[in-house]
C-alpha positions in Angstrom: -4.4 -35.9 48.3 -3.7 -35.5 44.7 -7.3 -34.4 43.9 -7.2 -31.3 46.2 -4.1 -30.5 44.4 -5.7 -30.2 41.0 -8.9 -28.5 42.3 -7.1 -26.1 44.0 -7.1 -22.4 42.8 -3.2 -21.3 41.4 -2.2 -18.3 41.0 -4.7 -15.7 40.1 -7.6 -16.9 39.6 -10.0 -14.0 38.6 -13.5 -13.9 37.7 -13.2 -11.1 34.8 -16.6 -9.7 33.9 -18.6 -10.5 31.3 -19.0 -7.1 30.0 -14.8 -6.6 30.1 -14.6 -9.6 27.9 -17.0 -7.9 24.9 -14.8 -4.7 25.5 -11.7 -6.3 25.4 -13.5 -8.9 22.2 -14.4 -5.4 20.1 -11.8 -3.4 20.4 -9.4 -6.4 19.5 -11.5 -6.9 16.8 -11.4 -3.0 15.6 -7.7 -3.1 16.1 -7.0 -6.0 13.7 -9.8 -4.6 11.4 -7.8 -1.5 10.8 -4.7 -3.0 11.2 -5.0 -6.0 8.5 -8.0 -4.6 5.7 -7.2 -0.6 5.9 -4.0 -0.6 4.4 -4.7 -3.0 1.8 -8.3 -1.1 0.6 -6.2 2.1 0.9 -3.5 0.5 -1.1 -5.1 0.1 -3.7 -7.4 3.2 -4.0 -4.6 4.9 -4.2 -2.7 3.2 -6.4 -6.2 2.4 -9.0 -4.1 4.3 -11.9 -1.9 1.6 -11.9 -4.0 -1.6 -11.7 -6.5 0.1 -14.5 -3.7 0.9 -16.7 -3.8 4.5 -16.6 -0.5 4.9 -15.7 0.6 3.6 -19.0 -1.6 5.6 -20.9 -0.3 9.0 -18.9 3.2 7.7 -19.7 2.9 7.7 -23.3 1.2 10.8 -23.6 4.4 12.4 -21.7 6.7 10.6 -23.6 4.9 12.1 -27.1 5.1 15.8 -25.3 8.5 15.1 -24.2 9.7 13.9 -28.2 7.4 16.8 -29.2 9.3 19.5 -27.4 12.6 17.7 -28.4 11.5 18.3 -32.1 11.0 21.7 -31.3 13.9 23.1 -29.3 16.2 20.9 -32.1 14.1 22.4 -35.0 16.7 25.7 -35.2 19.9 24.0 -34.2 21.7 23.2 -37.0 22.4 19.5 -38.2 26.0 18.1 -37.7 26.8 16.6 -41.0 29.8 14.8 -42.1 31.6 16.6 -44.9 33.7 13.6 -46.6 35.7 15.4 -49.6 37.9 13.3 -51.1 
């Protein structure tokens, strides 16, 4: 008695095709393609200044305009001094 049991078909027991199973096997596949290794590879294409050390190099070429233009706008202010007449 116990053996039919166990043989016994429960719940649904569907045949799925062969051909649904590759579908279902390459579009999973696709979907965690894009999902997991896109972001990454566009990560860091985008970001390829940074790792490369471009950045840095853009950086300190802003900061020398920045101290140049600095020099010049200050260049016709006058200087405070401090006048110490005893």
């Amino acid at each position: 008695m116990s053996e039919n049991i166990i043989k016994k078909p429960f719940g649904l027991n569907v045949a799925i095709p062969q051909k649904t199973v590759q579908e279902i096997q390459k579009i999973a596949k696709q979907e965690l393609e894009e999902i997991t290794v896109n972001p990454f590879i566009n990560y860091f294409e985008e970001n390829d200044k940074v790792f490369s050390g471009k950045v840095a190099d853009e950086i300190d070429k802003y900061r020398a305009q920045m101290y140049s233009v600095n020099q010049l706008m200050n260049k016709h202010q006058p200087r405070s001094t401090f006048n110490i007449n005893i």
